[in-house]
N, CA, C and O atoms as a GROMACS GRO file, in nm:
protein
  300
    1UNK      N    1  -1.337   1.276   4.017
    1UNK     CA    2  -1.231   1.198   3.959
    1UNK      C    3  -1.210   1.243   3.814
    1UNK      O    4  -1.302   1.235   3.732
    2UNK      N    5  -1.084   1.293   3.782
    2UNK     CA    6  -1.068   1.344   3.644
    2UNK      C    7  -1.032   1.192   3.558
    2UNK      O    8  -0.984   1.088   3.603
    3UNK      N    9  -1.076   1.228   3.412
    3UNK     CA   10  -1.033   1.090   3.336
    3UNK      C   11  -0.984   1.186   3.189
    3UNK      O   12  -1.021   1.293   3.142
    4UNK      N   13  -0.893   1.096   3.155
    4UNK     CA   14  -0.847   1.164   3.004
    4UNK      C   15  -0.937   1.101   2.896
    4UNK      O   16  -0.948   0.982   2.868
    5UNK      N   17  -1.009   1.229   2.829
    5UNK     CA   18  -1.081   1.211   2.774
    5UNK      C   19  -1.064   1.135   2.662
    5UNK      O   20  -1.170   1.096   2.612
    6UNK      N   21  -0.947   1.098   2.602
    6UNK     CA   22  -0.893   1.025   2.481
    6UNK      C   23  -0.886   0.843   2.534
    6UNK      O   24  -0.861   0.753   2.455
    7UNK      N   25  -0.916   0.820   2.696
    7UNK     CA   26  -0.954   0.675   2.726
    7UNK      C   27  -1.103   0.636   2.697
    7UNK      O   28  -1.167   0.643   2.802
    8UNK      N   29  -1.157   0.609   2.622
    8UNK     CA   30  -1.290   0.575   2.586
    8UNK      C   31  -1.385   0.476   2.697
    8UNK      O   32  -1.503   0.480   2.734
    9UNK      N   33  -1.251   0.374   2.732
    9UNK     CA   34  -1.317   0.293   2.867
    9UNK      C   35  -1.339   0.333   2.952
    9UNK      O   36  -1.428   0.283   3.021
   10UNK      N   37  -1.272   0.444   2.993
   10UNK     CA   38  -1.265   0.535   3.132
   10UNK      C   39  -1.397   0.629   3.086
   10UNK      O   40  -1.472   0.649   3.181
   11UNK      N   41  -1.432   0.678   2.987
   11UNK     CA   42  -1.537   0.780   2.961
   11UNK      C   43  -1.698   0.656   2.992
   11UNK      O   44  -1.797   0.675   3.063
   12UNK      N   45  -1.678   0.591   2.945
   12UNK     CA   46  -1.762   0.479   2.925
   12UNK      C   47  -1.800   0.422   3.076
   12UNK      O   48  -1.913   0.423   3.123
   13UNK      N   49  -1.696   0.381   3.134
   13UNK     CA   50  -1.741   0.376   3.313
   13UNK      C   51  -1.784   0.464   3.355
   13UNK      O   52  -1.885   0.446   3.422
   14UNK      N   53  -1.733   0.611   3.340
   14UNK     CA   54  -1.783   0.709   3.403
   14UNK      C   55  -1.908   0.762   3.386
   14UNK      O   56  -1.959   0.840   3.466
   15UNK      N   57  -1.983   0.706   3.237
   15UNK     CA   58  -2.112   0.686   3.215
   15UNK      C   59  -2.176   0.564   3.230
   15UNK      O   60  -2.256   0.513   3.151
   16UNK      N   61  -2.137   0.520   3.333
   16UNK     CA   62  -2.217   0.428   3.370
   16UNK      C   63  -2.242   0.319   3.249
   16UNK      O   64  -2.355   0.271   3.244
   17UNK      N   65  -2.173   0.290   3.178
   17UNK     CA   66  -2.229   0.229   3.005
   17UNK      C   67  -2.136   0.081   3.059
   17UNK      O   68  -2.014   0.079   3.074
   18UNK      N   69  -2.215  -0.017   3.078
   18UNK     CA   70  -2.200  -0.173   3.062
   18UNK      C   71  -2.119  -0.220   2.890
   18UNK      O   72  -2.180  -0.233   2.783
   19UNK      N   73  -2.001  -0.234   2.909
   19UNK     CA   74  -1.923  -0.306   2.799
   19UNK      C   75  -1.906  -0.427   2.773
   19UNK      O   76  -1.920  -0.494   2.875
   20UNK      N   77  -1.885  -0.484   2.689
   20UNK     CA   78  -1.888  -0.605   2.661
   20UNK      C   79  -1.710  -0.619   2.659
   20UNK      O   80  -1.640  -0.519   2.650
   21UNK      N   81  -1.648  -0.772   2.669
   21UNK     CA   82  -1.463  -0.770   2.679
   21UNK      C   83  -1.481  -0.690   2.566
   21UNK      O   84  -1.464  -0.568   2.559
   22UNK      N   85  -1.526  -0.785   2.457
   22UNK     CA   86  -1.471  -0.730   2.301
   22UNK      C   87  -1.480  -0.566   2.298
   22UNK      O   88  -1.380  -0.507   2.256
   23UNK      N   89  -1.569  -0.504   2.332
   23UNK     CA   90  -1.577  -0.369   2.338
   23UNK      C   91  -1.471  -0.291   2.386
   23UNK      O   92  -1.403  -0.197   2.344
   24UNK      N   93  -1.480  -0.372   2.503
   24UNK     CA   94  -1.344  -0.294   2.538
   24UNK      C   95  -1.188  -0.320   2.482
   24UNK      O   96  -1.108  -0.233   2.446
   25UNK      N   97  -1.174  -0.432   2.484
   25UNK     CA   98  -1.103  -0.463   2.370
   25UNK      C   99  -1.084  -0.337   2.245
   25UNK      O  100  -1.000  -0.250   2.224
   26UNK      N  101  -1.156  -0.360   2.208
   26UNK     CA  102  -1.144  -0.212   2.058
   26UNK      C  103  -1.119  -0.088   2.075
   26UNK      O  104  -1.059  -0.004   2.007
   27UNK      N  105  -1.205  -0.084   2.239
   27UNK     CA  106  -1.178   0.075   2.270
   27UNK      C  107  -1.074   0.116   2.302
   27UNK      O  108  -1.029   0.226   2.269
   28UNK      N  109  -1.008   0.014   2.386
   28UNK     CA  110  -0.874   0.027   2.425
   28UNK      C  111  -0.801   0.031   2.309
   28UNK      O  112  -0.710   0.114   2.318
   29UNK      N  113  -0.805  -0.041   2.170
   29UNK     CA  114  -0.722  -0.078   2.069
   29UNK      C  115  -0.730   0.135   2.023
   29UNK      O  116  -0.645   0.224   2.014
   30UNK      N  117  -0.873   0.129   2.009
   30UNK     CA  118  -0.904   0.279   1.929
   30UNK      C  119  -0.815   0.373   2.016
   30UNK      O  120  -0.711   0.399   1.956
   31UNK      N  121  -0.822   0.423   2.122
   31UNK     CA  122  -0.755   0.506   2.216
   31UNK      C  123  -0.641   0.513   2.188
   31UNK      O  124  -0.585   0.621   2.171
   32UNK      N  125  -0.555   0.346   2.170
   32UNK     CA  126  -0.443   0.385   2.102
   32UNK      C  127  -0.415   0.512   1.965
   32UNK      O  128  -0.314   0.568   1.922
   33UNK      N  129  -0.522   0.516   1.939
   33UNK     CA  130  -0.504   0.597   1.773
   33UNK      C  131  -0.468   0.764   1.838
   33UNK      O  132  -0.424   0.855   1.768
   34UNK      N  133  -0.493   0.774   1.958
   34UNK     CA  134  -0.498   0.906   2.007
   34UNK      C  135  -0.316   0.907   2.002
   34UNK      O  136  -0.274   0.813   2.070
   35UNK      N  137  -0.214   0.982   1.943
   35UNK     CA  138  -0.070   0.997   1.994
   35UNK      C  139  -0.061   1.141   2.046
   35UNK      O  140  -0.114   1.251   2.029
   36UNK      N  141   0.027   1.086   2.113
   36UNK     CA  142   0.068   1.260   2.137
   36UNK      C  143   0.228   1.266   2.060
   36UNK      O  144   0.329   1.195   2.051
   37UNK      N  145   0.168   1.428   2.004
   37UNK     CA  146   0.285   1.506   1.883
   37UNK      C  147   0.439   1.430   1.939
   37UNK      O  148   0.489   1.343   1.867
   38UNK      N  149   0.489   1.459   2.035
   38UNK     CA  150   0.619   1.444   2.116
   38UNK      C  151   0.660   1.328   2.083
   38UNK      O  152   0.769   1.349   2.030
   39UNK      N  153   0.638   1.212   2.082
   39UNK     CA  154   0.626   1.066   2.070
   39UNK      C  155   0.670   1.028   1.940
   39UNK      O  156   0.602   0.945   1.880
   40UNK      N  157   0.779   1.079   1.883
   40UNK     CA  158   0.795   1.024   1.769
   40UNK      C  159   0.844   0.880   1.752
   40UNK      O  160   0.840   0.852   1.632
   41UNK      N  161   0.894   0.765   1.837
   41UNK     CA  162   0.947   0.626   1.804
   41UNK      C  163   0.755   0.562   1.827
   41UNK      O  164   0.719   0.453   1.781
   42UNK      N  165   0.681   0.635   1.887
   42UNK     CA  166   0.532   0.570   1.913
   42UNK      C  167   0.466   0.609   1.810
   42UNK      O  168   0.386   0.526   1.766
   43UNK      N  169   0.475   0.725   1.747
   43UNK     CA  170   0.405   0.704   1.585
   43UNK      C  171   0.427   0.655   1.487
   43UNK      O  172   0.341   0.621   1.406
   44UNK      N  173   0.566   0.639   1.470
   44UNK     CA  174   0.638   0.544   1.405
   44UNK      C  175   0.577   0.439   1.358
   44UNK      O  176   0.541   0.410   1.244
   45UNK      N  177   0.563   0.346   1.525
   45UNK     CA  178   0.520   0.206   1.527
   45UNK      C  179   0.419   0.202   1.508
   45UNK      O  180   0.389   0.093   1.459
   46UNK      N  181   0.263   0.327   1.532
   46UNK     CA  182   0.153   0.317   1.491
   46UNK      C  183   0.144   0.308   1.345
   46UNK      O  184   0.066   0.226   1.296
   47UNK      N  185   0.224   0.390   1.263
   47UNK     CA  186   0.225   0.413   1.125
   47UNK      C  187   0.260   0.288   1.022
   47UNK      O  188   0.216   0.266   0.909
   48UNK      N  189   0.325   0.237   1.078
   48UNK     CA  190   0.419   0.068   1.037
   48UNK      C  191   0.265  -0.037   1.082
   48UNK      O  192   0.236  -0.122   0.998
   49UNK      N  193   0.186  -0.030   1.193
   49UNK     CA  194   0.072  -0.121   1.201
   49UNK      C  195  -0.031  -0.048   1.105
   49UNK      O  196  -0.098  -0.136   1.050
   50UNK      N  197  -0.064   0.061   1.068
   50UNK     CA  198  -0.139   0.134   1.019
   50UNK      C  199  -0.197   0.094   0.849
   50UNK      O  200  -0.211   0.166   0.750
   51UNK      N  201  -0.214  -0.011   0.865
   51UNK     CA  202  -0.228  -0.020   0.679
   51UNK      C  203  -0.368  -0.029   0.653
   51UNK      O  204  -0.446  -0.026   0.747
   52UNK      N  205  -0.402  -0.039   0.550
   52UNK     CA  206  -0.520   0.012   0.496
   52UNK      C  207  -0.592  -0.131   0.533
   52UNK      O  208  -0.695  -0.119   0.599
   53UNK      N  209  -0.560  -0.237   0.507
   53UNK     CA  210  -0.669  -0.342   0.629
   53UNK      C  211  -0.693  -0.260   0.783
   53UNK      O  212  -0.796  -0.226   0.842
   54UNK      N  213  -0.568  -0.247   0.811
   54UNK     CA  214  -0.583  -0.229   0.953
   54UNK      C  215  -0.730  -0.073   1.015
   54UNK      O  216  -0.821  -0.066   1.098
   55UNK      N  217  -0.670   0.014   0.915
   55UNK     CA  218  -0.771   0.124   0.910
   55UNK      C  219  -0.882   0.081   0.876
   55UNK      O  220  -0.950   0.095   0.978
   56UNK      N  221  -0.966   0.024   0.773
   56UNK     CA  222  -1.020  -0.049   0.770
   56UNK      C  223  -1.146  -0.141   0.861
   56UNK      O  224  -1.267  -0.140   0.882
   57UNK      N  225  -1.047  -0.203   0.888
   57UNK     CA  226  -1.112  -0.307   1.035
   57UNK      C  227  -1.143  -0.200   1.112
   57UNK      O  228  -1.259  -0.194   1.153
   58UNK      N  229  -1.061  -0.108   1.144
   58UNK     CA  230  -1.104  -0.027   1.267
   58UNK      C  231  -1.207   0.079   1.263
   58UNK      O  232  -1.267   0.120   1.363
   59UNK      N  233  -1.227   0.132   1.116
   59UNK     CA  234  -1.325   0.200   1.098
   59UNK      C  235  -1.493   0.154   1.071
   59UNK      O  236  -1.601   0.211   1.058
   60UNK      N  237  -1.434  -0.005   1.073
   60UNK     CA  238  -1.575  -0.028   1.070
   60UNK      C  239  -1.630  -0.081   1.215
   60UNK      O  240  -1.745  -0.067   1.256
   61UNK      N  241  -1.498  -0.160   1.296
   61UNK     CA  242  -1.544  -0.145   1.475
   61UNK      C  243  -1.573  -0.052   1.475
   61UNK      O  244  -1.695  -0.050   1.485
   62UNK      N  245  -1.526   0.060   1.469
   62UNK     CA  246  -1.551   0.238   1.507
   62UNK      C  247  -1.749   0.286   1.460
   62UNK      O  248  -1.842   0.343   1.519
   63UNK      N  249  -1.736   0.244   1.376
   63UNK     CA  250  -1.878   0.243   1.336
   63UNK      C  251  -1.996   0.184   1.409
   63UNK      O  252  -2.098   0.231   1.459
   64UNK      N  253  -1.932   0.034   1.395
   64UNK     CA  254  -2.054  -0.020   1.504
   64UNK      C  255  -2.031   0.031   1.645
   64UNK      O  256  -2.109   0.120   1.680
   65UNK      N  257  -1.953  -0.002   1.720
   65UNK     CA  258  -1.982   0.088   1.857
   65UNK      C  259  -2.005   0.241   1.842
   65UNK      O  260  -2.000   0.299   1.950
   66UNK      N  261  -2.025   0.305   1.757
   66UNK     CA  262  -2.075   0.451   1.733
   66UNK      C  263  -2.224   0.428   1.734
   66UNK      O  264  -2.292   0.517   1.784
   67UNK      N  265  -2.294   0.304   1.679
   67UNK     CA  266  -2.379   0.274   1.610
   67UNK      C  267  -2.490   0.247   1.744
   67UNK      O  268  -2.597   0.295   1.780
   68UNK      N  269  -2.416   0.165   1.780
   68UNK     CA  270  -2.467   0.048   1.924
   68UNK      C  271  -2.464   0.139   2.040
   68UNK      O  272  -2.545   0.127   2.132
   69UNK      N  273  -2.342   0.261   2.038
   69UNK     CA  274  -2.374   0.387   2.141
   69UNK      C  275  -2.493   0.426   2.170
   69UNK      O  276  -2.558   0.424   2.274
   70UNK      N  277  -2.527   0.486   1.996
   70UNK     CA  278  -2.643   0.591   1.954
   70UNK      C  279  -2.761   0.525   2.011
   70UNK      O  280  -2.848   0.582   2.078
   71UNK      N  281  -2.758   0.404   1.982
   71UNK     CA  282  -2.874   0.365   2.019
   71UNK      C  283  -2.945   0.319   2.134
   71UNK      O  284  -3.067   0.313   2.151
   72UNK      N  285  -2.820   0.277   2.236
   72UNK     CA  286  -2.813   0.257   2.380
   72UNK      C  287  -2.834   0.426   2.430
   72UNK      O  288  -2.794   0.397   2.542
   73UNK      N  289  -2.852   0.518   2.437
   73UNK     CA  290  -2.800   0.646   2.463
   73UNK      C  291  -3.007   0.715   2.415
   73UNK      O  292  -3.071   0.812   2.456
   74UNK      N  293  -3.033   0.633   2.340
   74UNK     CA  294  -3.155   0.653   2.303
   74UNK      C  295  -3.271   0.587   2.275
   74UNK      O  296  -3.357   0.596   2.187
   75UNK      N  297  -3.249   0.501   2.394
   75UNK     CA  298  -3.326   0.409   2.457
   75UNK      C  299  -3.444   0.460   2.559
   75UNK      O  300  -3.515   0.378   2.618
   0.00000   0.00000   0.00000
């Protein structure tokens, strides 16, 4: 079964990795950050949500599930 590697939930099932909603929740939110070039009215609207809270918040979700990965992964 192929999965696009820019779905984090889909990479995450396919490793067998137990999520929590909220997790997925974020991951799904993060994945959004992936655009593709072509899509210019969809970067747009990412760029207009994009503010420095918003980056922010997300870089520090991004952190802890990086965090909570590493350490599940090296268990």
């Amino acid at each position: 079964m192929l999965h696009n590697i820019h779905k984090f939930v889909d990479l995450a099932k396919s490793a067998k990795i137990d999520l929590s909603l909220e997790q997925i929740e974020n991951l799904t939110t993060i994945t959004e950050f992936n655009i593709a070039a072509r899509y210019d009215a969809v970067k747009y609207d990412f760029r207009k949500k994009a503010t420095k809270e918003y980056a922010e918040k997300y870089f520090l979700i991004s952190e802890k599930l990086y965090l909570w990965l590493k350490e599940k992964l090296y268990q």
